[in-house]
C-alpha positions as CSV (number, residue, x, y, z in Angstrom):
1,X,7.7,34.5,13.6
2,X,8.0,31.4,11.3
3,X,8.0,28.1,12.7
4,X,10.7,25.4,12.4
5,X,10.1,22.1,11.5
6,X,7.8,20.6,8.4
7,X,6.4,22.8,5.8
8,X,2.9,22.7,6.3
9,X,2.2,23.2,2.7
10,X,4.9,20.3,2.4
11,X,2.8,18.0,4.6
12,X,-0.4,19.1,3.3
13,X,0.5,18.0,-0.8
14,X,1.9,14.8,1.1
15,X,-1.1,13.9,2.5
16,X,-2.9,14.7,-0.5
17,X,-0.3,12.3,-2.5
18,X,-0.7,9.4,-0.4
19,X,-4.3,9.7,-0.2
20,X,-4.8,9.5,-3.5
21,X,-2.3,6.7,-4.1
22,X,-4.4,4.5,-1.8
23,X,-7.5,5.6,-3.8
24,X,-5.9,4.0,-6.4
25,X,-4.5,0.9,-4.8
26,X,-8.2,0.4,-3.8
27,X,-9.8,0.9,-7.3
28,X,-7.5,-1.2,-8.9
29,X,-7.4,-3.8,-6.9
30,X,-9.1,-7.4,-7.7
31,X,-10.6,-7.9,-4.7
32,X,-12.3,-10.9,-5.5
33,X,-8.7,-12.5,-5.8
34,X,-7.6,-11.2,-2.6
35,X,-10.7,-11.9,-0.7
36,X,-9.7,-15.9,-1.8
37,X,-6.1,-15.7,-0.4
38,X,-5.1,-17.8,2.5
39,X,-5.7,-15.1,5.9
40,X,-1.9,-14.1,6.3
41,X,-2.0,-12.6,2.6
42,X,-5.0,-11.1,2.5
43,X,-4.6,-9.1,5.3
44,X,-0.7,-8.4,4.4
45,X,-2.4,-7.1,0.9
46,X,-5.1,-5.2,2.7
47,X,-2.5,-3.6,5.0
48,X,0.0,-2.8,1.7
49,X,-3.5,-1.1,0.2
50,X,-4.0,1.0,2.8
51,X,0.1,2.0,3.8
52,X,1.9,1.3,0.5
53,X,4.3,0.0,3.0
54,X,5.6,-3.2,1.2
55,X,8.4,-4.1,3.4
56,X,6.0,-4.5,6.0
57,X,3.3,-6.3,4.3
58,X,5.6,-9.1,2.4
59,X,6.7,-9.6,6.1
60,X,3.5,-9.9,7.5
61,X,3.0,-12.4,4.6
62,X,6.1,-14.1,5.7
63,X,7.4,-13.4,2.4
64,X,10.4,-12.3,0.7
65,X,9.5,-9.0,-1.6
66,X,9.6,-10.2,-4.9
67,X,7.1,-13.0,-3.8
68,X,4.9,-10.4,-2.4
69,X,5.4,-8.0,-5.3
70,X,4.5,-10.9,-7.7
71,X,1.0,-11.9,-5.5
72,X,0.5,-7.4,-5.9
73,X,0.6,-8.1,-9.8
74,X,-2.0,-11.5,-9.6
75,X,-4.2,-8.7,-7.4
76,X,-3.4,-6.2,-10.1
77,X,-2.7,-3.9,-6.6
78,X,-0.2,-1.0,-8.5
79,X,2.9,-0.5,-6.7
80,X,3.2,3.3,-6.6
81,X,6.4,4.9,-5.5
């Protein structure tokens, strides 16, 4: 009998996705800019790196998104959807 519910198959190439999507968040990143933002930012860019969640991290910047978005492209952090 199947079970209902998520696709593991599904789940298992969306893992994969995101994994590699922070891979490439990380790689790309100038960390050397990021490591001389004020604490707030850094850790809201650390925290986008890691979840891709921007929402979250321009508000735990205390920024509106395009502010954040434009502090990703001085970090050269890709913004992959």
């Amino acid at each position: 009998m199947k079970e209902p519910g998520v696709n593991k198959n599904k789940l298992r190439k969306w893992l994969e996705e995101e994994e590699e999507a922070r891979r490439i968040r990380r790689e790309m990143a100038d960390w050397e800019y990021i490591n001389k933002q004020p604490p707030r930012i850094r850790e809201a860019l650390k925290y986008y790196i890691e979840t891709g969640d921007i929402r979250r991290a321009s508000k735990l910047a205390g920024l509106e998104i395009e502010e954040f978005r434009e502090i990703l492209r001085k970090a050269r952090v890709p913004v992959i959807v």
